[in-house]
VOPABA-193029 format. One record per atom (N, C-alpha, C): residue in one letter; atom name; x, y, z. Coordinates in Angstrom, 2 decimals, padded with zeros to 5 digits. Example, Ala and Ser with C-alpha at 12.3 -4.5 7.8 and 13.67 -1.06 7.14 Angstrom:
2
PT  resn  name        x        y        z
PT     A     N   013.19  -005.69   007.80
PT     A    CA   012.30  -004.50   007.80
PT     A     C   013.20  -003.30   007.80
PT     S     N   012.85  -002.25   007.08
PT     S    CA   013.67  -001.06   007.14
PT     S     C   012.90   000.03   007.87
//
This chain:
197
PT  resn  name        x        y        z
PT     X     N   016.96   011.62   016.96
PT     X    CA   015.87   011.80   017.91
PT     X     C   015.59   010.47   018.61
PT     X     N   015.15   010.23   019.81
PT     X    CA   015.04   009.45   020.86
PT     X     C   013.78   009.09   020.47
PT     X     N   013.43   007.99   020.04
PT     X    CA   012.30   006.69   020.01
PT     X     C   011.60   005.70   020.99
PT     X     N   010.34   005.67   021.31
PT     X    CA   010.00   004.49   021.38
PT     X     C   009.03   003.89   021.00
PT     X     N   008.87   002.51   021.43
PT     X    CA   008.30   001.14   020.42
PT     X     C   007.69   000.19   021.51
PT     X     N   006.16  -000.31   020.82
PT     X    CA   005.98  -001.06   021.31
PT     X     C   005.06  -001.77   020.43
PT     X     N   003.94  -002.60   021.09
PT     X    CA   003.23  -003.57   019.94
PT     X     C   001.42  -002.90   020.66
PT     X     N   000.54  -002.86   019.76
PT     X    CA  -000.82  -002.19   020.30
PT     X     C  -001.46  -003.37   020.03
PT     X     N  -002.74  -003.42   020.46
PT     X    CA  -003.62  -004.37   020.19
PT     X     C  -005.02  -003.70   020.18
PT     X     N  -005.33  -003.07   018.26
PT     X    CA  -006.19  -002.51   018.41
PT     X     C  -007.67  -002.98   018.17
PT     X     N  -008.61  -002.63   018.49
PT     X    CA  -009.98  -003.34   018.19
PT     X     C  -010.92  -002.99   017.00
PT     X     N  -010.76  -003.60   016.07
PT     X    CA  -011.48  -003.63   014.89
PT     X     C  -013.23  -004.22   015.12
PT     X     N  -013.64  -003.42   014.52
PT     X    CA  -015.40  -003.92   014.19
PT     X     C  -015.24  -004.76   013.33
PT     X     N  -016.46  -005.94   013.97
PT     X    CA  -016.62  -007.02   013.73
PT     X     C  -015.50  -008.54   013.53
PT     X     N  -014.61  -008.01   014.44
PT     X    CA  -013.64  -009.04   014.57
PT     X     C  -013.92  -009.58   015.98
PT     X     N  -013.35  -010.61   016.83
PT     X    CA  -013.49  -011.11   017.94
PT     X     C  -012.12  -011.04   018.55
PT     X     N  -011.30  -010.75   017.61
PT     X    CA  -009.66  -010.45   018.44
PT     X     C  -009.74  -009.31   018.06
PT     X     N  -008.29  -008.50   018.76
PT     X    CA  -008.14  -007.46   018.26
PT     X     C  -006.70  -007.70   017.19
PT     X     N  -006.02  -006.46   016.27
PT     X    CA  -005.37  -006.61   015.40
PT     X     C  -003.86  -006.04   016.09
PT     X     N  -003.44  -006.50   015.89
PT     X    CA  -002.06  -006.76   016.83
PT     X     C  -000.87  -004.95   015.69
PT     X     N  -000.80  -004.16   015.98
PT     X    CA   000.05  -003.32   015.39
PT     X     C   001.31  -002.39   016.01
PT     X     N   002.63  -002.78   015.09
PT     X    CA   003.78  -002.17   015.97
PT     X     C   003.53  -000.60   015.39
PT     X     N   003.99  -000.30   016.77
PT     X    CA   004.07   001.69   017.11
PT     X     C   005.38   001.65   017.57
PT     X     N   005.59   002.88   016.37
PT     X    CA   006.92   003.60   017.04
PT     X     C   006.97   004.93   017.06
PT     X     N   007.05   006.03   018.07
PT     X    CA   006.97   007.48   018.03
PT     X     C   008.20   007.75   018.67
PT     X     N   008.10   009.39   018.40
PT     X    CA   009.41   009.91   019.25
PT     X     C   009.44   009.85   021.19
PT     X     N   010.22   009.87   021.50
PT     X    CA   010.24   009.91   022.79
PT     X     C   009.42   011.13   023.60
PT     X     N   009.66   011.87   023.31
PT     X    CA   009.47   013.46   023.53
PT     X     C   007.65   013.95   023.83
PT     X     N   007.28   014.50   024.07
PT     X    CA   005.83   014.34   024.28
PT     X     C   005.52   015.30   022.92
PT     X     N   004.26   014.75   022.43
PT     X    CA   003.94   015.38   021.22
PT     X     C   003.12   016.35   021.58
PT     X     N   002.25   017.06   020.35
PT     X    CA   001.57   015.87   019.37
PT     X     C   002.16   015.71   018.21
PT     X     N   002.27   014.41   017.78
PT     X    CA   002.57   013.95   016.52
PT     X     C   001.53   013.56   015.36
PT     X     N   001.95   013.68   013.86
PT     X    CA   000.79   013.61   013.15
PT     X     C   001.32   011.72   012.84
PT     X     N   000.62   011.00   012.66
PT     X    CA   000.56   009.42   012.62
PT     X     C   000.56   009.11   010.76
PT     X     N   001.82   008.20   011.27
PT     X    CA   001.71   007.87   009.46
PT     X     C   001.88   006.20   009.64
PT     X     N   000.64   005.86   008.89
PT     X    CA   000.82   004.23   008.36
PT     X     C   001.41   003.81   007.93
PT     X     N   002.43   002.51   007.90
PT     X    CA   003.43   001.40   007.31
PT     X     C   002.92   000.91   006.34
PT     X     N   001.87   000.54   005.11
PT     X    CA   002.03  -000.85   004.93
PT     X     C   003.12  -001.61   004.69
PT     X     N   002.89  -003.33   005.17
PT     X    CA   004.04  -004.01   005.02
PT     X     C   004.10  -004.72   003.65
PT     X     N   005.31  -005.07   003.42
PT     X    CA   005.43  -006.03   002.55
PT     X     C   004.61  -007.62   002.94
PT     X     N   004.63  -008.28   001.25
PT     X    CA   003.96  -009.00   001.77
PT     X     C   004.60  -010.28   002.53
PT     X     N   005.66  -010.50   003.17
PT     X    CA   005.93  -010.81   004.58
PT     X     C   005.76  -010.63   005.39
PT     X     N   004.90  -009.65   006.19
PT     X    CA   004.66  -009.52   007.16
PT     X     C   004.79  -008.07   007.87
PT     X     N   004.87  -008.46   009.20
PT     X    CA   005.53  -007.53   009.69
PT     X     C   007.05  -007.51   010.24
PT     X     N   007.81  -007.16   009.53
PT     X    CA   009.04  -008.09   009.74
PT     X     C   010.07  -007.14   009.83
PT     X     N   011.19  -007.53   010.79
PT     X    CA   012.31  -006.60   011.39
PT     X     C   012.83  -005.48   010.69
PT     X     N   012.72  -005.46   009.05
PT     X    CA   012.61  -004.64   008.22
PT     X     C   011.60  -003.60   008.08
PT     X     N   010.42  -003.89   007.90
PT     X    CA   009.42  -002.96   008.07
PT     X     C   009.40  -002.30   009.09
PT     X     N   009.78  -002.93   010.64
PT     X    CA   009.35  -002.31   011.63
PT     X     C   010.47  -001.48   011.91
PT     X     N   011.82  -001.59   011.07
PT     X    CA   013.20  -000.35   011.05
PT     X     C   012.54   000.73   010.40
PT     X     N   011.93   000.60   009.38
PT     X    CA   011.43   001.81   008.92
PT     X     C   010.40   002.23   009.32
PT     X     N   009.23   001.74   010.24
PT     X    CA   008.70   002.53   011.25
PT     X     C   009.34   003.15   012.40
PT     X     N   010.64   002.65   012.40
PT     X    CA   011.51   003.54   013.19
PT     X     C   012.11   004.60   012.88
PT     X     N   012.69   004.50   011.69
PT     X    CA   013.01   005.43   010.94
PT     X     C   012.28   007.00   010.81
PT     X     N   011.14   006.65   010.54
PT     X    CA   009.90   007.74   010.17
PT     X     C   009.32   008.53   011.31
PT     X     N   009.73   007.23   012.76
PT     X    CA   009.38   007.98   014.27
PT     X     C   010.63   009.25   014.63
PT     X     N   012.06   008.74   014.17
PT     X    CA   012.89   009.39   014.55
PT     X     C   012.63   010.64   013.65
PT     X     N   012.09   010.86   012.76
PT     X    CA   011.48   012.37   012.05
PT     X     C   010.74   012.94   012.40
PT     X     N   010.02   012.09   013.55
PT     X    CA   009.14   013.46   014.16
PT     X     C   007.32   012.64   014.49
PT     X     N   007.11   011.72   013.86
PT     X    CA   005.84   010.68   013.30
PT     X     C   005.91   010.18   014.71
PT     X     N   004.58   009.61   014.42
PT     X    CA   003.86   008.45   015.09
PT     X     C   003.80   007.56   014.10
PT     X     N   004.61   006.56   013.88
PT     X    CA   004.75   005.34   012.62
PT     X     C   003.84   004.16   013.49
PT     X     N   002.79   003.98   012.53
PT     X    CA   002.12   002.19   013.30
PT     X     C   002.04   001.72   011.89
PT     X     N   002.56   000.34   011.90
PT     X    CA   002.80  -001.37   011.22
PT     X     C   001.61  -001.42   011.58
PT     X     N   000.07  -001.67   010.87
PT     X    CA  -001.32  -002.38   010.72
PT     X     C  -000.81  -003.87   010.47
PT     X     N  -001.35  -005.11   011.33
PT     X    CA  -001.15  -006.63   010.83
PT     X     C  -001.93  -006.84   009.76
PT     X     N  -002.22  -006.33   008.84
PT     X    CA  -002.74  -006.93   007.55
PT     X     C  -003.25  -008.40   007.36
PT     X     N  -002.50  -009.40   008.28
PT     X    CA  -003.01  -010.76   008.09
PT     X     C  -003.34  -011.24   009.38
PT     X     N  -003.81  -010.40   010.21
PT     X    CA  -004.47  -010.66   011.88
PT     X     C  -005.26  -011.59   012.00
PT     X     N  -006.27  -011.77   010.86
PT     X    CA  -007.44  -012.37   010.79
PT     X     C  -007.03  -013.91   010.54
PT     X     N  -005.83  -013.90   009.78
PT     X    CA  -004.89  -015.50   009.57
PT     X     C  -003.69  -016.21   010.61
PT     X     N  -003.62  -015.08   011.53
PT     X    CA  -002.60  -015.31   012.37
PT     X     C  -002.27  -013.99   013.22
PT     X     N  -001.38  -013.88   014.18
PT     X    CA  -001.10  -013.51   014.83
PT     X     C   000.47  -013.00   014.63
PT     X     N   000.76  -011.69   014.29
PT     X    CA   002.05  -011.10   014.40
PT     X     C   002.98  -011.70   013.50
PT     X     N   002.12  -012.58   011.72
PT     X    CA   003.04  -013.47   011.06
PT     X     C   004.22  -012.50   010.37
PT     X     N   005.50  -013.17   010.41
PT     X    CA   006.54  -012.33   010.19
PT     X     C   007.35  -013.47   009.28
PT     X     N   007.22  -013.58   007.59
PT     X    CA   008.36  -014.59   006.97
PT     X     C   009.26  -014.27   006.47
PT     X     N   010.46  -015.21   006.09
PT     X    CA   011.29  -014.87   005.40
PT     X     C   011.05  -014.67   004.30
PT     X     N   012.48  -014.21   003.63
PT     X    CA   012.33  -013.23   002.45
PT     X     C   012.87  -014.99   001.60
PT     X     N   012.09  -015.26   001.45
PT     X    CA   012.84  -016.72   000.52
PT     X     C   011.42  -017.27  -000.40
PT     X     N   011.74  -018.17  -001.15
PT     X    CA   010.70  -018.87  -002.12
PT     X     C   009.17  -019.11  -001.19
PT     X     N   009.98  -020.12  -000.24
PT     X    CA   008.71  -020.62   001.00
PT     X     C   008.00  -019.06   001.51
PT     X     N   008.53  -018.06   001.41
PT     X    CA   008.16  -017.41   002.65
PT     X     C   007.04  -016.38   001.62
PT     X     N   007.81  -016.24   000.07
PT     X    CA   007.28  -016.01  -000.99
PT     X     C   005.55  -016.11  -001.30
PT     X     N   005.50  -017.23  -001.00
PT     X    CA   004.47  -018.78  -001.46
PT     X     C   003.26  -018.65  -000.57
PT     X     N   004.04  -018.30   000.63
PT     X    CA   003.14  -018.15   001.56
PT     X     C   002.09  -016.97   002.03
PT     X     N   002.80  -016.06   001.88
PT     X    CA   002.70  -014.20   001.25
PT     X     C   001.63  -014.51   000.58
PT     X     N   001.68  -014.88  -000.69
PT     X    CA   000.86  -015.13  -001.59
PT     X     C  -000.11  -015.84  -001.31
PT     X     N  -000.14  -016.90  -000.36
PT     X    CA  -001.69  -017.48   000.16
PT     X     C  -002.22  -016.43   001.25
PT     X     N  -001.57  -015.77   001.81
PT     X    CA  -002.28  -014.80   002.79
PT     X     C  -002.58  -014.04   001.83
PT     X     N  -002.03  -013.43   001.15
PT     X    CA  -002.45  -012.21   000.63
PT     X     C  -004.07  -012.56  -000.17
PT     X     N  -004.29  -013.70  -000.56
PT     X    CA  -005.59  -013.83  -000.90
PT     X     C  -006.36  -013.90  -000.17
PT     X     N  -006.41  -013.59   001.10
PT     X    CA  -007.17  -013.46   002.15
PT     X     C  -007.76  -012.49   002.74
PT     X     N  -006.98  -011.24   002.07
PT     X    CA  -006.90  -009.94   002.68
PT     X     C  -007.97  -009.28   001.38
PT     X     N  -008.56  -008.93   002.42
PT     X    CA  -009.99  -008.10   001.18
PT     X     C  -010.31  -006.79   001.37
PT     X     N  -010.60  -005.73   000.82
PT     X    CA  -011.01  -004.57   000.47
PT     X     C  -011.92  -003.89   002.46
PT     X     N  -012.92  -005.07   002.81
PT     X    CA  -013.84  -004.31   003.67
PT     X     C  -012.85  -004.33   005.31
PT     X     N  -012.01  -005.71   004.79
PT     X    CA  -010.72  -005.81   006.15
PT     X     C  -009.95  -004.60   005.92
PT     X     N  -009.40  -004.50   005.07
PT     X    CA  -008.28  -003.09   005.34
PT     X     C  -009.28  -002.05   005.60
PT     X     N  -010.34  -001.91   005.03
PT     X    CA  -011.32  -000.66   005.59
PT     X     C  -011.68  -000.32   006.85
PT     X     N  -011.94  -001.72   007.59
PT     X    CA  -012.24  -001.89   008.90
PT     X     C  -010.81  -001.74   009.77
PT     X     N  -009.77  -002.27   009.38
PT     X    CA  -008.29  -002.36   009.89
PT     X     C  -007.93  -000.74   010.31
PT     X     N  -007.97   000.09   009.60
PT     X    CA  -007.47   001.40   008.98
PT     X     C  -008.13   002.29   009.80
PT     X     N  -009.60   002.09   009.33
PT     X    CA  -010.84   002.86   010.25
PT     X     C  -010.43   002.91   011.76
PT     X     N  -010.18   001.57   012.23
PT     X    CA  -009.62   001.03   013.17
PT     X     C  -008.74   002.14   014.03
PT     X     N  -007.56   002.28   013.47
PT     X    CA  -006.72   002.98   013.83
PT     X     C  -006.64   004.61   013.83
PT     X     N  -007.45   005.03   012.79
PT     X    CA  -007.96   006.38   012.85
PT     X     C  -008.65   006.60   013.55
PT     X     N  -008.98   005.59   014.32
PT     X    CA  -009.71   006.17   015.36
PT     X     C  -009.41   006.77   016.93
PT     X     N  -008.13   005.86   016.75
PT     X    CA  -007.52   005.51   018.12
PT     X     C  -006.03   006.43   017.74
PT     X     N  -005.94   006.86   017.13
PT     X    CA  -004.21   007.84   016.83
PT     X     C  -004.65   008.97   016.51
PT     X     N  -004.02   010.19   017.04
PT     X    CA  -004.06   011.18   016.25
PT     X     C  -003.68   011.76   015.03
PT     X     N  -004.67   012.72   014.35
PT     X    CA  -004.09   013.29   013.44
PT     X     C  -003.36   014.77   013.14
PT     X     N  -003.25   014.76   012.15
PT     X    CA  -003.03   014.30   010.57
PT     X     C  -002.77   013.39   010.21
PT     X     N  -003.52   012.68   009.40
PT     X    CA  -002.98   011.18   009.01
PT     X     C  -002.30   011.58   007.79
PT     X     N  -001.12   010.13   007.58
PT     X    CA  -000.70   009.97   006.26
PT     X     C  -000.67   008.53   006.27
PT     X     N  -000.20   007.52   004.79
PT     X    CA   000.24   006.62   004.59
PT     X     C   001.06   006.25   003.50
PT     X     N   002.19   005.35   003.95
PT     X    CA   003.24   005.01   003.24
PT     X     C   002.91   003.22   003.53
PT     X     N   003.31   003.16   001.91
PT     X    CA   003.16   001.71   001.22
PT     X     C   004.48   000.72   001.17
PT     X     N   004.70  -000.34   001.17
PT     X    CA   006.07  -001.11   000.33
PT     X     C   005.35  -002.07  -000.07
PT     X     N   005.67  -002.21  -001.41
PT     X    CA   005.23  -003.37  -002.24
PT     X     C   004.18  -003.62  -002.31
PT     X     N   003.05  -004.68  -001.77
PT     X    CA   002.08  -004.84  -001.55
PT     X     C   001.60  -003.82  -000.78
PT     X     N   002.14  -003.27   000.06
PT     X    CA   001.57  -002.11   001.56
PT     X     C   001.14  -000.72   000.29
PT     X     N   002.13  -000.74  -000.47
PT     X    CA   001.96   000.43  -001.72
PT     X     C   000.17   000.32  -001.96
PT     X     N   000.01  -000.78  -003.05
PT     X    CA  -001.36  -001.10  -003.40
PT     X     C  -002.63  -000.67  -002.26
PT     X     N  -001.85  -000.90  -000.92
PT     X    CA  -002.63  -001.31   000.23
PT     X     C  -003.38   000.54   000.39
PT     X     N  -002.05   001.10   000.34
PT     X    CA  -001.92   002.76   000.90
PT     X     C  -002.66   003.29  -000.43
PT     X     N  -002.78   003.24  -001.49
PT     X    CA  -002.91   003.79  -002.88
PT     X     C  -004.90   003.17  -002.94
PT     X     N  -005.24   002.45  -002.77
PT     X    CA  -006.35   001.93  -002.33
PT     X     C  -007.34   003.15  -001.25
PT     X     N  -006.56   003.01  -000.02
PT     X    CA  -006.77   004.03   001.05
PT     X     C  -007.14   004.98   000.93
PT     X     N  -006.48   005.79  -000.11
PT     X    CA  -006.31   006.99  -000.13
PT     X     C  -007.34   007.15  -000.91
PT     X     N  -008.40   006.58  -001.36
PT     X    CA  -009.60   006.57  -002.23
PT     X     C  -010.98   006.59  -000.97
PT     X     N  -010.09   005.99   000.28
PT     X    CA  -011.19   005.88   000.96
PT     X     C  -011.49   006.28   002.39
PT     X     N  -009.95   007.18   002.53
PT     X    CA  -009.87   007.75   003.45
PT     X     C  -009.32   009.20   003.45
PT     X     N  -009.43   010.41   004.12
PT     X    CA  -008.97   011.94   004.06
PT     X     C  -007.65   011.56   004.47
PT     X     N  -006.80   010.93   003.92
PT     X    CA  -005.12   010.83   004.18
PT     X     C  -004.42   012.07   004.18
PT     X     N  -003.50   012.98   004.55
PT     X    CA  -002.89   014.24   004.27
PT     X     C  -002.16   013.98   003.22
PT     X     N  -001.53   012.82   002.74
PT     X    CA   000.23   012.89   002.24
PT     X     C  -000.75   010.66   002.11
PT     X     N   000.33   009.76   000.78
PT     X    CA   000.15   008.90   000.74
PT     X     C   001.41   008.60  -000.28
PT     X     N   002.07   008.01  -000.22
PT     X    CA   003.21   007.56  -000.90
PT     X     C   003.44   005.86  -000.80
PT     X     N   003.98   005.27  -002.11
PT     X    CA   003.83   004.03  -002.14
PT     X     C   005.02   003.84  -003.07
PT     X     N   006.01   002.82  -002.44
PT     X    CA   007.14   002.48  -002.56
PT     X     C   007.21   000.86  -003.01
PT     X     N   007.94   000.86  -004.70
PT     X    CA   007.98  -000.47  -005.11
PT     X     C   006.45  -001.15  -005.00
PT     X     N   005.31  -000.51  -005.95
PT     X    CA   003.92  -001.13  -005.49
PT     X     C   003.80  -002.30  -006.67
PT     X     N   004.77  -002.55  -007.86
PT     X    CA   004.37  -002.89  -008.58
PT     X     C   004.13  -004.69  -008.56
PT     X     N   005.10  -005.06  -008.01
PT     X    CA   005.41  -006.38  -007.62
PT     X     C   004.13  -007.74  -008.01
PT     X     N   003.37  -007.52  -006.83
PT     X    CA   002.19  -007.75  -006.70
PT     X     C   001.14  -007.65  -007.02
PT     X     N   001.23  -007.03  -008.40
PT     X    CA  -000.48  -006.38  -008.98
PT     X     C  -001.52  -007.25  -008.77
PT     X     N  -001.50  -008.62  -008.99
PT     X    CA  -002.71  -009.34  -009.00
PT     X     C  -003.18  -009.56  -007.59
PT     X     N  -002.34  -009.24  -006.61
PT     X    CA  -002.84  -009.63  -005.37
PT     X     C  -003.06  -008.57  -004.13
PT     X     N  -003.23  -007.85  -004.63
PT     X    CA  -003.12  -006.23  -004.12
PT     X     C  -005.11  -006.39  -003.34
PT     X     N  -005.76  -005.61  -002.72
PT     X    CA  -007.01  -006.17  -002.58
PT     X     C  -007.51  -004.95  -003.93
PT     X     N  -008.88  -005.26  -004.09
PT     X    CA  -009.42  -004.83  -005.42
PT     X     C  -009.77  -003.54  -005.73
PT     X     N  -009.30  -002.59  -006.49
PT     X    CA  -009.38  -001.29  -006.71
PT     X     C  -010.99  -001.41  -006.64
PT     X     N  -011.35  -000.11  -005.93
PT     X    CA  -013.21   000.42  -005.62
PT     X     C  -013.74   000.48  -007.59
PT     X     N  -014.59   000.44  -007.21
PT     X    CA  -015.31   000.75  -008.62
PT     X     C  -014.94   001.90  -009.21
PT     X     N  -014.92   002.88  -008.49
PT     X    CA  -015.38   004.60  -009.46
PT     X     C  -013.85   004.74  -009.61
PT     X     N  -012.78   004.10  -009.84
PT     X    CA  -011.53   005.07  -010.09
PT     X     C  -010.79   003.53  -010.07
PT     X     N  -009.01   003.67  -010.82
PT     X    CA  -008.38   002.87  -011.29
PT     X     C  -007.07   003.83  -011.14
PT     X     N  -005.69   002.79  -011.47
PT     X    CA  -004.91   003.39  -011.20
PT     X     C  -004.12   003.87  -012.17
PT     X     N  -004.00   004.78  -013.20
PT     X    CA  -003.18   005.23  -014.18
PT     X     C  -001.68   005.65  -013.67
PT     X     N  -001.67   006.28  -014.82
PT     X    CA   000.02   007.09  -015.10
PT     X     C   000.62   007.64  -013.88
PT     X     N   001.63   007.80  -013.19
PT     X    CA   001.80   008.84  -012.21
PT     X     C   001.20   008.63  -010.83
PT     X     N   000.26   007.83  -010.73
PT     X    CA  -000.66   007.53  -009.52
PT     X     C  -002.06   008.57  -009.53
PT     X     N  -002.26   008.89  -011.17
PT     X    CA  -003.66   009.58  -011.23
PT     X     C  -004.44   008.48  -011.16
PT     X     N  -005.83   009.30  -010.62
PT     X    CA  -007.09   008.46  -010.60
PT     X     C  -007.87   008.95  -011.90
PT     X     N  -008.69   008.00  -012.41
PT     X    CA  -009.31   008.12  -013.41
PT     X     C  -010.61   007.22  -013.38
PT     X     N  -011.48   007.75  -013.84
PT     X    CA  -012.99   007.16  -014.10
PT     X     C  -012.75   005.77  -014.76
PT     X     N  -013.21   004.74  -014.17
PT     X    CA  -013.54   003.37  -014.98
PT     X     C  -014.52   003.67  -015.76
PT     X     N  -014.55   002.67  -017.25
PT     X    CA  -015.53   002.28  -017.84
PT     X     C  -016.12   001.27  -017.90
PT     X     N  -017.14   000.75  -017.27
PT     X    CA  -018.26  -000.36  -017.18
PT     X     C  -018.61  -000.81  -018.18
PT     X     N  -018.42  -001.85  -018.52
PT     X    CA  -017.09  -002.93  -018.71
PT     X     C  -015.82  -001.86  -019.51
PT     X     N  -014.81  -002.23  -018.73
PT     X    CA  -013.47  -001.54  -019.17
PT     X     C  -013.18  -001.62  -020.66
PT     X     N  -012.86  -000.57  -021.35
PT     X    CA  -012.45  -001.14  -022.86
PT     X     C  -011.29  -001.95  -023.10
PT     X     N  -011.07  -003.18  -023.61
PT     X    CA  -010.21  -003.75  -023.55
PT     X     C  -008.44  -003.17  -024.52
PT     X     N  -008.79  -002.35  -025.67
PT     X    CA  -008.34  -002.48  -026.26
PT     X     C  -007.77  -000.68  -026.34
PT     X     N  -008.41   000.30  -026.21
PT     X    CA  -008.53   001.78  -026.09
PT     X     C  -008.82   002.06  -024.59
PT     X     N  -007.66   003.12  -023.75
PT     X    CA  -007.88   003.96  -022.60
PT     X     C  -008.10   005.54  -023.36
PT     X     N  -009.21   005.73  -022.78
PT     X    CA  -008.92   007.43  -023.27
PT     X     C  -009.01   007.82  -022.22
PT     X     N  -008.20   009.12  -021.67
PT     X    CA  -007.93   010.09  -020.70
PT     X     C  -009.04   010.77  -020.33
PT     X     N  -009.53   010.72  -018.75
PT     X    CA  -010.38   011.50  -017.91
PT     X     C  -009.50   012.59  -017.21
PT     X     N  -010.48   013.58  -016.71
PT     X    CA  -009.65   014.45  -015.55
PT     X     C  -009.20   013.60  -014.12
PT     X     N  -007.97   013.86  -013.49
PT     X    CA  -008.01   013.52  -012.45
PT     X     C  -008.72   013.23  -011.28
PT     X     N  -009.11   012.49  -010.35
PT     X    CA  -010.37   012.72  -008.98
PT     X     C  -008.93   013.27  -008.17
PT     X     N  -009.30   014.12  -007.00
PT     X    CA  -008.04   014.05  -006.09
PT     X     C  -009.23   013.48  -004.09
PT     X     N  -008.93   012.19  -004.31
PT     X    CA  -009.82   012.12  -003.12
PT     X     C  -009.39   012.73  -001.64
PT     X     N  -007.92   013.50  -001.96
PT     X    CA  -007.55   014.02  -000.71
PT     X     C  -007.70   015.49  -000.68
PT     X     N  -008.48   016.07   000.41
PT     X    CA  -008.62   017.52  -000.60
PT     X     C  -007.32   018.36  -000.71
PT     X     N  -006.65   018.23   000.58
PT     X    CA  -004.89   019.14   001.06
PT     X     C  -004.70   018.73  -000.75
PT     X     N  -004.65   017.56  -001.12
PT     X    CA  -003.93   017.50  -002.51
PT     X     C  -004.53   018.49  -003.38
PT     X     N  -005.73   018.14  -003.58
PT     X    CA  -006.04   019.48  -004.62
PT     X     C  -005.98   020.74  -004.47
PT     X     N  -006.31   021.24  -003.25
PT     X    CA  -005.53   022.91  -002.88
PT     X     C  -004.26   023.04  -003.36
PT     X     N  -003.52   021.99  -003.14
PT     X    CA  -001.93   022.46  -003.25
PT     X     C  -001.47   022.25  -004.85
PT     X     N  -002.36   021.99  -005.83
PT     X    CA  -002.23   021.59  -007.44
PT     X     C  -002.55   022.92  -008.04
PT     X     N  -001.95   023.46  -009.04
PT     X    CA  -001.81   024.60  -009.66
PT     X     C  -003.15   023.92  -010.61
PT     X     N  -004.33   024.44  -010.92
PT     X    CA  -005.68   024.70  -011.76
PT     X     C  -004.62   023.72  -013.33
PT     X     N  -005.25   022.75  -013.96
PT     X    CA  -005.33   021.89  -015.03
PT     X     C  -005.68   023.34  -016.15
PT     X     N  -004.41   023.44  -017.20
PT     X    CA  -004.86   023.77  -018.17
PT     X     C  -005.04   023.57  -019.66
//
């Protein structure tokens, strides 16, 4: 299928720039349902933005969110120690109410059905989301990498087995998890789950 691509510059609340994000859809006139990238934590980088190509040539509206807009502009590193190092100082930058505002952002301005797809850090990013947004579909690829730097799971839910959500305990038990029922914060998900018996 015939693609195209370009770079958006969308406007987030309470920022003074806007957040710089690559789009790629099919050629063809839609409507298309829009599915989120997150990136690795390099960036947005010639890699990520193949597989927002990828996902356009299926039929999507694929948009790359800049995750580190607020630190720079369109940062894209290599996959090396330095580029590593650096990942890792952005990524402590990136907080819970930015991706909220980032995200919000874009749901506002794309059509739906939304979905989102994660890599690595983008995983954590999308798996987060989906707690805080009506996503249709959320999948997260290689999330494990990065646990400590992921932005901070919400209070009322944590991430177990399988990608179930489960009730925190205030203060967490350190030593014993015992099993809650699932939350499903997307509802399409729980319609489509055969009744817990």
């Amino acid at each position: 299928m015939k693609i195209e691509n370009r770079w958006l510059d969308v406007p987030v609340a309470g920022e003074a720039e806007p957040m710089s994000a690559y789009l790629a859809r099919p050629a063809a006139p839609g409507p298309h349902a829009t599915v989120l990238v997150g990136f690795e934590m390099f960036g947005v980088t010639d890699y990520v933005r193949a597989v927002a190509d990828r996902i356009a040539a299926l039929g999507y509206t694929a948009v790359v969110p800049d995750f580190y807009h607020r630190s720079g502009r369109r940062i894209c590193l290599p996959a090396t120690a330095e580029g590593r190092s650096r990942g890792l100082e952005l990524l402590s930058q990136v907080t819970r109410d930015g991706v909220d505002r980032d995200i919000q952002a874009l749901l506002d301005q794309l059509p739906g059905p939304h979905a989102m797809v994660g890599l690595s850090v983008g995983g954590h990013i999308a798996y987060y989301s989906a707690t805080r947004f009506p996503f249709a579909a959320v999948a997260a690829f290689y999330p494990a990498a990065h646990r400590r730097h992921h932005p901070p799971r919400p209070p009322h839910a944590h991430a177990g087995a399988h990608g179930r959500h489960r009730r925190a305990r205030h203060p967490p038990a350190p030593a014993r998890r015992r099993r809650r029922p699932p939350l499903h914060p997307c509802p399409t998900r729980r319609d489509r789950l055969p009744p817990r018996r």
